[in-house]
py3Dmol code that shows the C-alpha trace and the ligand (Angstrom):
import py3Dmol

protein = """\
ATOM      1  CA  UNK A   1       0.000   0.000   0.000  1.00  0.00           C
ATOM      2  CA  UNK A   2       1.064   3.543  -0.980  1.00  0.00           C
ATOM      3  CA  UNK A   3       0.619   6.867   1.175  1.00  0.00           C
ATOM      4  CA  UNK A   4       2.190   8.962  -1.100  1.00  0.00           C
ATOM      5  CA  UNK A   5       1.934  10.053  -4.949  1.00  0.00           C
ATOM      6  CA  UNK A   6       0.329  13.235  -6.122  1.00  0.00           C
ATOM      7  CA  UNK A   7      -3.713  12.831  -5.752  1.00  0.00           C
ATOM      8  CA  UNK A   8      -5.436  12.577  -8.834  1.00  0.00           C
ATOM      9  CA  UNK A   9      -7.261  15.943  -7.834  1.00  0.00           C
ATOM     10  CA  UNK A  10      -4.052  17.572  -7.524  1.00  0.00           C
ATOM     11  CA  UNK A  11      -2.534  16.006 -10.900  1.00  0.00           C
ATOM     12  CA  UNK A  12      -0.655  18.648 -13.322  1.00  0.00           C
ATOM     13  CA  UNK A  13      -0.588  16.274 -15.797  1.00  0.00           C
ATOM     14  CA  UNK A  14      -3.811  15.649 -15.947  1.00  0.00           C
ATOM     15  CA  UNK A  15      -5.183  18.344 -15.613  1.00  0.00           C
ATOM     16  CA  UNK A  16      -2.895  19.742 -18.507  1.00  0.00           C
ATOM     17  CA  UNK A  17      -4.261  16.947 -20.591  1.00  0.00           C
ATOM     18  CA  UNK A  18      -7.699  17.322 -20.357  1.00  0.00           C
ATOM     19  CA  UNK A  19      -8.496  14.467 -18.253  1.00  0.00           C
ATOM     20  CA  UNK A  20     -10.160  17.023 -15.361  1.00  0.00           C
ATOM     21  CA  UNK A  21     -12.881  15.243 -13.741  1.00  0.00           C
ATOM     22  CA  UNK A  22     -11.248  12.305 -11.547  1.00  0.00           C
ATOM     23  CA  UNK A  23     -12.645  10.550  -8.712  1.00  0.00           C
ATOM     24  CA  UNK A  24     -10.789   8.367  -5.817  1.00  0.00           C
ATOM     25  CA  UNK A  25     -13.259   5.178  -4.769  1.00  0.00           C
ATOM     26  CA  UNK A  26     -11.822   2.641  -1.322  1.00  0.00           C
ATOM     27  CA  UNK A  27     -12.713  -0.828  -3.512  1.00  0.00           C
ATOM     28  CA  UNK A  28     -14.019  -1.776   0.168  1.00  0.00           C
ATOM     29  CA  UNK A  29     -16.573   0.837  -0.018  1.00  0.00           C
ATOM     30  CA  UNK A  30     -17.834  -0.212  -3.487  1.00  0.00           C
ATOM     31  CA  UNK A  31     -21.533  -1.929  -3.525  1.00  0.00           C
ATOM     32  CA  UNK A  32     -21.161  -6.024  -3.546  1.00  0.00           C
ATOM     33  CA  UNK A  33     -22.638  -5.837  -7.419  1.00  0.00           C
ATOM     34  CA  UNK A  34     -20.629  -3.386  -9.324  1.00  0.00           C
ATOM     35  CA  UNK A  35     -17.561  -5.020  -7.298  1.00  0.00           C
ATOM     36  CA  UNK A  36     -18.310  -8.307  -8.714  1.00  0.00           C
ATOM     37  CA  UNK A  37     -18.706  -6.749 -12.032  1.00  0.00           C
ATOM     38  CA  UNK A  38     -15.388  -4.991 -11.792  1.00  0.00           C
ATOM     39  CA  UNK A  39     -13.785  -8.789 -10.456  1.00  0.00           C
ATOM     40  CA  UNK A  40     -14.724 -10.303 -13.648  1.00  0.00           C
ATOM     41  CA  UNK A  41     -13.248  -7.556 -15.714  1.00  0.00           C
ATOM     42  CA  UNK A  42     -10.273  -7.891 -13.855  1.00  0.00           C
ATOM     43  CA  UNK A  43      -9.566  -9.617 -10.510  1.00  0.00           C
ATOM     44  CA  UNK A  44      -8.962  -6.910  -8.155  1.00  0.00           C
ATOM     45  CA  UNK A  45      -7.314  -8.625  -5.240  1.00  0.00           C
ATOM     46  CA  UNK A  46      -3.849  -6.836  -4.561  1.00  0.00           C
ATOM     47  CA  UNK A  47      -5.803  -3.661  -4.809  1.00  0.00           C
ATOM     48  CA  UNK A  48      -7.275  -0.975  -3.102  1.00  0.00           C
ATOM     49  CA  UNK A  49      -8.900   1.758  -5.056  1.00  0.00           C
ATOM     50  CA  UNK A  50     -10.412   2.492  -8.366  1.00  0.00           C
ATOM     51  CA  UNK A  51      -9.497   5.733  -9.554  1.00  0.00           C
ATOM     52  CA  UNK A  52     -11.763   7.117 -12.324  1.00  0.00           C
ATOM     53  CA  UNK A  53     -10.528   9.628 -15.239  1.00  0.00           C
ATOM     54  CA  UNK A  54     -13.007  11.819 -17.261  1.00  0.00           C
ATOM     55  CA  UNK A  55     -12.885  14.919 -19.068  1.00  0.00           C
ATOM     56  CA  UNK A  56     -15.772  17.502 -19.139  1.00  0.00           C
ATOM     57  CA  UNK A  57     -16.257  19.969 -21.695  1.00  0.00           C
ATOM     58  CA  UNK A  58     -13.313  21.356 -24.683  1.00  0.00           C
ATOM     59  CA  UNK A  59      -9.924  20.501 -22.542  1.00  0.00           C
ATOM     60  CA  UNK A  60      -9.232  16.930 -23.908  1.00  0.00           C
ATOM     61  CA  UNK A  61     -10.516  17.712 -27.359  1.00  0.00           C
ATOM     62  CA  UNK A  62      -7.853  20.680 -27.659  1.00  0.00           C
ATOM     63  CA  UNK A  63      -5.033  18.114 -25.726  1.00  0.00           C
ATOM     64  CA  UNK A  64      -5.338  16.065 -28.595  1.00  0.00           C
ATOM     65  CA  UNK A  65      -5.599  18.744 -31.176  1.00  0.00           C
ATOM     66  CA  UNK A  66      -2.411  19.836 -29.742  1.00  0.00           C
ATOM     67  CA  UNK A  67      -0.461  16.745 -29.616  1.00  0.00           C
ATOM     68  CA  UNK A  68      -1.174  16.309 -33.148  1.00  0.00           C
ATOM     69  CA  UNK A  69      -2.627  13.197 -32.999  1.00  0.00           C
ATOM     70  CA  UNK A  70      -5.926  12.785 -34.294  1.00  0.00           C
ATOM     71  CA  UNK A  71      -5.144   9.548 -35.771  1.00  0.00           C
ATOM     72  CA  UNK A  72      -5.216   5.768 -35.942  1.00  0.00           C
ATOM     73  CA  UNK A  73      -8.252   4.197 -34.692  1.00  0.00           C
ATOM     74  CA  UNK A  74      -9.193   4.993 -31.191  1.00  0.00           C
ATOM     75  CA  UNK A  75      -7.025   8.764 -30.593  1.00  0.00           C
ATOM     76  CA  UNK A  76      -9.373   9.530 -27.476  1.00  0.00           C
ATOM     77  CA  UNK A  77      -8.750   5.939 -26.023  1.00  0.00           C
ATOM     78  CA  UNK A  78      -4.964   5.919 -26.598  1.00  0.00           C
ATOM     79  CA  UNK A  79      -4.422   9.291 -25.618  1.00  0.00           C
ATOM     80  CA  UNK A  80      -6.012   8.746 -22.484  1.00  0.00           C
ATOM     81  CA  UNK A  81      -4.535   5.869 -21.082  1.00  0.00           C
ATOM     82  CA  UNK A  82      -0.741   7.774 -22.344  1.00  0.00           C
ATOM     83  CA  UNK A  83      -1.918  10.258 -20.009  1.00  0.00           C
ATOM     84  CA  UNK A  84      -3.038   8.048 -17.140  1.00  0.00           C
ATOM     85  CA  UNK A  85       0.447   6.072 -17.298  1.00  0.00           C
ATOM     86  CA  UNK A  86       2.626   9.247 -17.319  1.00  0.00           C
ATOM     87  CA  UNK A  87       0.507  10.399 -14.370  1.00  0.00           C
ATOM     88  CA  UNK A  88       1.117   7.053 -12.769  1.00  0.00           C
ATOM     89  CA  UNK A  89       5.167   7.033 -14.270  1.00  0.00           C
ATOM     90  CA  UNK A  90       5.594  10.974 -13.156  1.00  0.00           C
ATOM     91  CA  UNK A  91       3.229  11.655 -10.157  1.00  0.00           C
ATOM     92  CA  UNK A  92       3.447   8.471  -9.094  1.00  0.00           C
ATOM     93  CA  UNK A  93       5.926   5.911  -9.669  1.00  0.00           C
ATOM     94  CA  UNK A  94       5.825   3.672  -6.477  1.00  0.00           C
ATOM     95  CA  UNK A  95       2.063   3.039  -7.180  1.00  0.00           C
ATOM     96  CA  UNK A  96       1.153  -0.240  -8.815  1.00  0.00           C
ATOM     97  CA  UNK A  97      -2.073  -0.207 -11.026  1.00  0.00           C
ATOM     98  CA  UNK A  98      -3.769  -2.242 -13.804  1.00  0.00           C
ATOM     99  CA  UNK A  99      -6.234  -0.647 -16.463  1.00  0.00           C
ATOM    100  CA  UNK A 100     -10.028  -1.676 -16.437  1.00  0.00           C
ATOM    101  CA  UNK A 101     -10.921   0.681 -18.883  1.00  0.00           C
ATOM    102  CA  UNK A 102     -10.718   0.955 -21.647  1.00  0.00           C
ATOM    103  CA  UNK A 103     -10.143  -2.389 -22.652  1.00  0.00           C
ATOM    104  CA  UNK A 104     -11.890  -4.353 -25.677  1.00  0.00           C
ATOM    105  CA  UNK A 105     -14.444  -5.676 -24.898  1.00  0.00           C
ATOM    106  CA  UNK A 106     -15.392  -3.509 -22.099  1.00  0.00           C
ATOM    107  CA  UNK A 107     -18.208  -4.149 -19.700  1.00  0.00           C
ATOM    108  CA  UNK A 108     -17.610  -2.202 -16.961  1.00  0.00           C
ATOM    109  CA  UNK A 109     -20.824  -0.013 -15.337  1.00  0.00           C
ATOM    110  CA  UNK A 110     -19.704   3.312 -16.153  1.00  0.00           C
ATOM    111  CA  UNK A 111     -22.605   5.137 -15.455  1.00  0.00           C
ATOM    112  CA  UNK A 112     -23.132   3.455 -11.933  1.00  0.00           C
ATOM    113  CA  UNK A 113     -19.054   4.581 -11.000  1.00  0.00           C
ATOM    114  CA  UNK A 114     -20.585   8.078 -12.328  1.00  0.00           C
ATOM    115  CA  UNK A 115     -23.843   7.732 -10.155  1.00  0.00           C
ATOM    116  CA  UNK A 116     -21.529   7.301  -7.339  1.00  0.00           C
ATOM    117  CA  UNK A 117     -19.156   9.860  -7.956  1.00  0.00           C
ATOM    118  CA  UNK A 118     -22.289  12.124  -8.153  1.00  0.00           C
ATOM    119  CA  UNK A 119     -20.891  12.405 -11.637  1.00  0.00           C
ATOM    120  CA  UNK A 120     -24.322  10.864 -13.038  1.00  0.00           C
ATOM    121  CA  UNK A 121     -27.989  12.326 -13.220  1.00  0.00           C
ATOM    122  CA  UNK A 122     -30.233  10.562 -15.150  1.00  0.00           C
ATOM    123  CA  UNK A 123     -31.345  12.479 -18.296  1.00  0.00           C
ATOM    124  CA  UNK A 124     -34.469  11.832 -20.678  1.00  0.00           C
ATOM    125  CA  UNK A 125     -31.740  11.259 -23.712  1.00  0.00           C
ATOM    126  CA  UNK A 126     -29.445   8.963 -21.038  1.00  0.00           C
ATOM    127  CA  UNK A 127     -26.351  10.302 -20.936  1.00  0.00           C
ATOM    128  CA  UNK A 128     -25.912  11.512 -17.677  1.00  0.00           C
ATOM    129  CA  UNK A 129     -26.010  14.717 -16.324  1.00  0.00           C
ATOM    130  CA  UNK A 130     -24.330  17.050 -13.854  1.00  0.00           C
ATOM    131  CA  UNK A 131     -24.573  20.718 -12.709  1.00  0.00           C
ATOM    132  CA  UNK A 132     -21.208  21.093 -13.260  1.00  0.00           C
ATOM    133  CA  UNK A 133     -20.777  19.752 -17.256  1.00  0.00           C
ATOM    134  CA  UNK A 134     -23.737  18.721 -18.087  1.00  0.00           C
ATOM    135  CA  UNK A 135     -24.087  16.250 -20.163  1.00  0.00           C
ATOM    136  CA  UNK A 136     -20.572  17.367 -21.367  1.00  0.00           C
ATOM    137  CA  UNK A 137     -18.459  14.675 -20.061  1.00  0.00           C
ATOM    138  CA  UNK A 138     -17.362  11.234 -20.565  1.00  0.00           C
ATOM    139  CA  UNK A 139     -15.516   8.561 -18.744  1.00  0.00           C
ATOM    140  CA  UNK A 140     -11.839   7.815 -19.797  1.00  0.00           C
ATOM    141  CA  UNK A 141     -10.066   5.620 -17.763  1.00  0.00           C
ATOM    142  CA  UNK A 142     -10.607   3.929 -14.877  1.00  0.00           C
ATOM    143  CA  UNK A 143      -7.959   1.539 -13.070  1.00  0.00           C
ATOM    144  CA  UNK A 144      -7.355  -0.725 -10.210  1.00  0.00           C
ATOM    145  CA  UNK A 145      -4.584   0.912  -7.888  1.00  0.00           C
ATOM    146  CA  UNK A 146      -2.834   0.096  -5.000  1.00  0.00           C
ATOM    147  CA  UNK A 147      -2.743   3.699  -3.878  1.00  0.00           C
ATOM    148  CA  UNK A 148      -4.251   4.880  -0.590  1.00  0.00           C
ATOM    149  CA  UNK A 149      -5.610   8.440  -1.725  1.00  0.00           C
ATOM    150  CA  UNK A 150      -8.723  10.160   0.120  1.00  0.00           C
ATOM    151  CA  UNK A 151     -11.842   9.322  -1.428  1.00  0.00           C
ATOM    152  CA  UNK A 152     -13.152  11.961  -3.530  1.00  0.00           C
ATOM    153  CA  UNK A 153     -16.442  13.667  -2.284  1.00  0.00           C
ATOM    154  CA  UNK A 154     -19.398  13.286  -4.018  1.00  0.00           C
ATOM    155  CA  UNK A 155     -20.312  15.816  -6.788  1.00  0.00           C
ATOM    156  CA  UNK A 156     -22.817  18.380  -5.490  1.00  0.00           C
ATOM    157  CA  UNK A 157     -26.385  16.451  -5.131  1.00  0.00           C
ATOM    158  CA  UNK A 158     -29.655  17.520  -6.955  1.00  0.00           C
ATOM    159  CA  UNK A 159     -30.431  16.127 -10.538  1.00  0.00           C
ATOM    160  CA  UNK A 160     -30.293  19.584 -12.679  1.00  0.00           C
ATOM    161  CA  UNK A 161     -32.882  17.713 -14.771  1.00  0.00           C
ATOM    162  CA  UNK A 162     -35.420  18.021 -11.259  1.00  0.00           C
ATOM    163  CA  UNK A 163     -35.518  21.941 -11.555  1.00  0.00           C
ATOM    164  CA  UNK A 164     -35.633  21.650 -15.500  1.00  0.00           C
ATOM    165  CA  UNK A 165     -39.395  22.707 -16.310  1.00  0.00           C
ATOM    166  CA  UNK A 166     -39.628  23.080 -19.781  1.00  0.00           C
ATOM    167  CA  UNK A 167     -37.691  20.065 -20.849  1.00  0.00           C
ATOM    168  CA  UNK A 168     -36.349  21.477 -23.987  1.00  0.00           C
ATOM    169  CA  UNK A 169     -34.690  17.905 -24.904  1.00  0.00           C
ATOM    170  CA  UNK A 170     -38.342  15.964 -24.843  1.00  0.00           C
ATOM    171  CA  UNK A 171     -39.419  18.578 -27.207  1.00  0.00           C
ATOM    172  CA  UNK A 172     -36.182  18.392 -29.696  1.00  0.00           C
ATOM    173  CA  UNK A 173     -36.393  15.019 -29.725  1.00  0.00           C
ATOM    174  CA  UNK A 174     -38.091  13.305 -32.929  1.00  0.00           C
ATOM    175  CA  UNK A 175     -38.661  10.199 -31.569  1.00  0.00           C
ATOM    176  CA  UNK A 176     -40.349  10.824 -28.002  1.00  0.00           C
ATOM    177  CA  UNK A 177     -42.625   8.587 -27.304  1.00  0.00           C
ATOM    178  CA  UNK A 178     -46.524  10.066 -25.746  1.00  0.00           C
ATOM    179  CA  UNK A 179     -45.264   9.265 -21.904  1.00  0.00           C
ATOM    180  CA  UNK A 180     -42.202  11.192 -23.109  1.00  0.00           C
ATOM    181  CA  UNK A 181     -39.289   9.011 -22.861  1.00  0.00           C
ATOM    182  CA  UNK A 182     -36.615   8.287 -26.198  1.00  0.00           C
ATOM    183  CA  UNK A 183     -36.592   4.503 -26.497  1.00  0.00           C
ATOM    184  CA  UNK A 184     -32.566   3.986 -27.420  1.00  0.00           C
ATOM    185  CA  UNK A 185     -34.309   1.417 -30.886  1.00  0.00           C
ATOM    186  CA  UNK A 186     -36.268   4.184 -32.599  1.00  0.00           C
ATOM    187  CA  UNK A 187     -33.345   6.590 -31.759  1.00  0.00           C
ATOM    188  CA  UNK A 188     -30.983   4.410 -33.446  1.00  0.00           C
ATOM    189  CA  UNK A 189     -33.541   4.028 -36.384  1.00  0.00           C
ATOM    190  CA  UNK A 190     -33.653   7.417 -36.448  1.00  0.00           C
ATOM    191  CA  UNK A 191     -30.348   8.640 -36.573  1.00  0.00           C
ATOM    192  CA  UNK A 192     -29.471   5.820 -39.433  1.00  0.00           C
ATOM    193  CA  UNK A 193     -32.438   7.624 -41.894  1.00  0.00           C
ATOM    194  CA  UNK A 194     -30.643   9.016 -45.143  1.00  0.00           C
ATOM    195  CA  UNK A 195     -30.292  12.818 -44.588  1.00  0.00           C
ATOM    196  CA  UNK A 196     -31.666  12.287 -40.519  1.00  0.00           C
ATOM    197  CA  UNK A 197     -30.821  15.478 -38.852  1.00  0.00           C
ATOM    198  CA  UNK A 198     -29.927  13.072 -35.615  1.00  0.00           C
ATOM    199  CA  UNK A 199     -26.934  11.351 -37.896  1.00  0.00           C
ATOM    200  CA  UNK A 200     -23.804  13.188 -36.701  1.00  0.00           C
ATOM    201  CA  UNK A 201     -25.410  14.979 -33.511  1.00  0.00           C
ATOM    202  CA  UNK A 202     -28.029  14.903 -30.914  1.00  0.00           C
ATOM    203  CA  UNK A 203     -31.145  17.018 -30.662  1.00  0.00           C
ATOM    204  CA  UNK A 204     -32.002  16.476 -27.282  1.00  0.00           C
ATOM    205  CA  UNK A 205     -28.688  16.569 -25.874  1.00  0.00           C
ATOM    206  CA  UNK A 206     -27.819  20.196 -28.261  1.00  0.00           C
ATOM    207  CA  UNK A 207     -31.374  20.916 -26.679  1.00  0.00           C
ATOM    208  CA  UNK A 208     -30.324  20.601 -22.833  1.00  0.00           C
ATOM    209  CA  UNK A 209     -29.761  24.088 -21.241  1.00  0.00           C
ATOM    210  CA  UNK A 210     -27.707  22.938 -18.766  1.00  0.00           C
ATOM    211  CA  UNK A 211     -23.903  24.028 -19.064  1.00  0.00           C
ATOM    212  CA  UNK A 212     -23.916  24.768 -22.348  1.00  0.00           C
ATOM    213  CA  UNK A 213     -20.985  26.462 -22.098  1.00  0.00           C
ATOM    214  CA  UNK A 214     -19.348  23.594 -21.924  1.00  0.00           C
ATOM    215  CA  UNK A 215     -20.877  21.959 -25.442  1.00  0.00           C
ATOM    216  CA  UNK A 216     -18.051  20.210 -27.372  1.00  0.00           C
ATOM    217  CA  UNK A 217     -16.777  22.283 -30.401  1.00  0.00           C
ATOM    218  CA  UNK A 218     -19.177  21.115 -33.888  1.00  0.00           C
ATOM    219  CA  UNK A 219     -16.045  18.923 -34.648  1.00  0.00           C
ATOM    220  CA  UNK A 220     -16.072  16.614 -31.537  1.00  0.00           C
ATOM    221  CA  UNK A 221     -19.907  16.204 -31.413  1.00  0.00           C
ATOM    222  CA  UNK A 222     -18.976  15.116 -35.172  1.00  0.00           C
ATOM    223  CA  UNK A 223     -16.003  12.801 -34.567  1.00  0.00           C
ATOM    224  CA  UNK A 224     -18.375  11.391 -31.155  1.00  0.00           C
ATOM    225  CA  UNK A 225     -21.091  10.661 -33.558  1.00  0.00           C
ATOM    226  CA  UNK A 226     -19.830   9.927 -36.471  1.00  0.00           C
ATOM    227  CA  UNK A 227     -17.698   7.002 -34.615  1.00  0.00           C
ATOM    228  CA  UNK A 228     -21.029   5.863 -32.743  1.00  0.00           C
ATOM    229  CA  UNK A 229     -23.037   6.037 -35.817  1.00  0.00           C
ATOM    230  CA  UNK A 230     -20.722   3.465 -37.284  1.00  0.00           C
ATOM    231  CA  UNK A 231     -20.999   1.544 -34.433  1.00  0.00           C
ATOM    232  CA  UNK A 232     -25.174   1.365 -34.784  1.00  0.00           C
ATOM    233  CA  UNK A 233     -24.992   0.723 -38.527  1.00  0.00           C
ATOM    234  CA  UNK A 234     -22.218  -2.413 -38.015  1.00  0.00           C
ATOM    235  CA  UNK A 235     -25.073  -3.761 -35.526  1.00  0.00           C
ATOM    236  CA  UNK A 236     -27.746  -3.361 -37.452  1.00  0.00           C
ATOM    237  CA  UNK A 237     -25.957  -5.458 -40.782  1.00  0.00           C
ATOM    238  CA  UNK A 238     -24.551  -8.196 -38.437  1.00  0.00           C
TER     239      UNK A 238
END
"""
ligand_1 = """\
91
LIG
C -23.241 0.253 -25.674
C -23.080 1.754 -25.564
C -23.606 2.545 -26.556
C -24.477 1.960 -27.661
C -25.902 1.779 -27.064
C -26.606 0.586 -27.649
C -27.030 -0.457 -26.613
N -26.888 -0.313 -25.339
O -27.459 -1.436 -27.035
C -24.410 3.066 -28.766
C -23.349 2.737 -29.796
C -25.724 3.369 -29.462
C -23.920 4.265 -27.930
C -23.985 5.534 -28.401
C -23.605 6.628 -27.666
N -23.000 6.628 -26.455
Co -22.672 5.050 -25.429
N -22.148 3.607 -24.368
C -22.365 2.341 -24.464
C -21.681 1.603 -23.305
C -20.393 0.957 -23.847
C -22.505 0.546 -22.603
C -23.953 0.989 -22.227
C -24.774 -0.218 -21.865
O -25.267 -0.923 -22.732
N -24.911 -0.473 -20.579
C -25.592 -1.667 -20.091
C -27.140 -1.483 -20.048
C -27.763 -2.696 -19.354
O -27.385 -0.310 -19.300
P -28.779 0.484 -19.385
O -28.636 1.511 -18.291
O -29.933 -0.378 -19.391
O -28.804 1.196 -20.807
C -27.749 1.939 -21.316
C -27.739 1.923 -22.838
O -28.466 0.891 -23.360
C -28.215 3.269 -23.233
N -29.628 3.429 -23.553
C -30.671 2.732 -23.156
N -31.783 3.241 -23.674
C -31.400 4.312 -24.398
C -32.153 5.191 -25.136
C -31.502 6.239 -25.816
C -32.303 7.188 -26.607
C -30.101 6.365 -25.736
C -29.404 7.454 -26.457
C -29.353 5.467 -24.993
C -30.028 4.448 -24.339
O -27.966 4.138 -22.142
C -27.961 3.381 -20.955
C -26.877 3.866 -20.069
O -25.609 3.364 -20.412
C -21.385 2.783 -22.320
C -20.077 2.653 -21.533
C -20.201 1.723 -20.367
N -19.360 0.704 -20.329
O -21.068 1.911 -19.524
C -21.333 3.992 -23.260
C -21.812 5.338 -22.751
C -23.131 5.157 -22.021
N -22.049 6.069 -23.996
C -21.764 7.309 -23.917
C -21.936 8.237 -24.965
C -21.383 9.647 -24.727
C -22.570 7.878 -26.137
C -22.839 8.800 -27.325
C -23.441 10.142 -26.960
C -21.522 8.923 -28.059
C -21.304 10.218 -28.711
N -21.756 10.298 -29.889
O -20.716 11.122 -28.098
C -23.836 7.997 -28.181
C -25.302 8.461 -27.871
C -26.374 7.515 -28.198
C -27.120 7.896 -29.438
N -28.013 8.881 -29.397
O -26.850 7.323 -30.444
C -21.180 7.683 -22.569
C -22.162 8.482 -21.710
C -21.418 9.568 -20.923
C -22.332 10.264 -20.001
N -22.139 11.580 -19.852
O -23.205 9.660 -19.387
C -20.780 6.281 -22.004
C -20.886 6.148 -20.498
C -19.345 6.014 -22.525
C -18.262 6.885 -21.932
N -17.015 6.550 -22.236
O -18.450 7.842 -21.244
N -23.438 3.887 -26.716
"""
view = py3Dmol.view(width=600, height=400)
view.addModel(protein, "pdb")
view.setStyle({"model": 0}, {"cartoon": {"style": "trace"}})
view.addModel(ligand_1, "xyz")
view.setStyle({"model": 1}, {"stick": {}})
view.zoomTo()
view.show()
């Protein structure tokens, strides 16, 4: 077990590379489910703590613009886990640690990590929501450490969707159902139409008022869309 090593908080590094939303979670503390799920992923005896990476709004975008490197298959995924080892090599080189995430396949509960982190607020178009990005964020990296950091806190509580009246996503959307929910099939039928104004973006989520500030720039909601429109029309031939 480590006591010292720069907290992920207090990381330059990552911080300078866009990965600025981290979270420190005791593996002892975890629920009995999402620890099994994290066991078969990886077994996480000899460990202590999952640390979480994520970036929120432009930051990691303009890292990788920056480095150059908007290449090869997965940029986002490689850059990331670059960034997580030279925090680990630089900040913290007695630490030992294993990566759960990303790894092919992946299966680990993201969003739960998120719900614990406070990180994660339901959203009609599910992809969670805080009052800090929004629904501008996504997970990164998340490993298995043998570090003994604080915990992080959770994220400040309420659901910014609770104090949302007008629900400006529900009425972007084009496939809201009458009770007013987006089932993920006619979303994904949607957003394959030729010339569907849902292919390389989101309506709802462009709709959502909260922290817009932080909106990716047009050419990341592209990239982020094009990649997981590719993904939906490889399912749908299989
Ligand atoms: C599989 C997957 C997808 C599939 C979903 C198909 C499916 N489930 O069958 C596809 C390829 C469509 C997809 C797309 C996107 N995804 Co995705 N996806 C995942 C993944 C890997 C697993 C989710 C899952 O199936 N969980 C298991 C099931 C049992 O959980 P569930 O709660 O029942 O349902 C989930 C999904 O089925 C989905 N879902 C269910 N119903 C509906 C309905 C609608 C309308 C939508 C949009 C989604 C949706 O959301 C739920 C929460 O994860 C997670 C990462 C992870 N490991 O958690 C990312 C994840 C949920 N995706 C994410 C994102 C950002 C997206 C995209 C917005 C990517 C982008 N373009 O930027 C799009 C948006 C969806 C859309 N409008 O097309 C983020 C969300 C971040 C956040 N802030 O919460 C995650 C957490 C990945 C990450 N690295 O951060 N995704």
């Amino acid at each position: 077990m480590k006591t010292d090593g720069v907290h992920p908080n207090d990381s330059a590094i990552l911080a300078h590379h866009g990965l600025n939303l981290q979270a420190v979670f005791d593996l002892c503390a975890l629920p009995a489910d999402l620890l099994a799920a994290i066991d078969t992923e990886q077994p996480v005896a000899g460990y202590r703590q999952l640390l979480l990476f994520a970036h929120g709004g432009r930051d990691l975008w303009q890292a990788i613009a920056d480095s150059g490197d908007l290449t090869g298959e997965h940029p986002i995924d490689r850059f990331s886990v670059d960034t997580v080892s030279r925090y680990f090599d630089e900040e913290n080189p007695a630490s030992r640690y294993r990566l759960l995430y990303p790894l092919q396949p992946g299966t680990l509960p993201l969003q739960q990590l998120g719900k614990l982190a406070g990180w994660h607020h339901a959203s009609p178009f599910r992809i969670g929501v805080n009052a800090r990005w929004g629904s501008w964020f996504a997970y990164r990296a998340a490993v298995l450490a043998d570090t003994a950091f604080t915990p992080t806190l959770v994220m400040d509580g309420a659901s910014p969707c609770d104090s949302c009246m007008e629900k400006p996503c529900i009425a972007a959307c084009p496939v809201v159902s009458s009770a007013g929910e987006i089932p993920l099939q006619a979303c994904m039928d949607e957003r394959l139409k030729p010339g569907s104004r849902c292919a390389m973006s989101c309506l709802a989520r462009t709709a959502c008022p909260v922290m817009a500030v932080a909106r990716y720039e047009p050419e990341q909601i592209a990239y982020h869309y094009g990649r997981s429109l590719e993904t939906i029309g490889n399912y749908r031939r299989r």
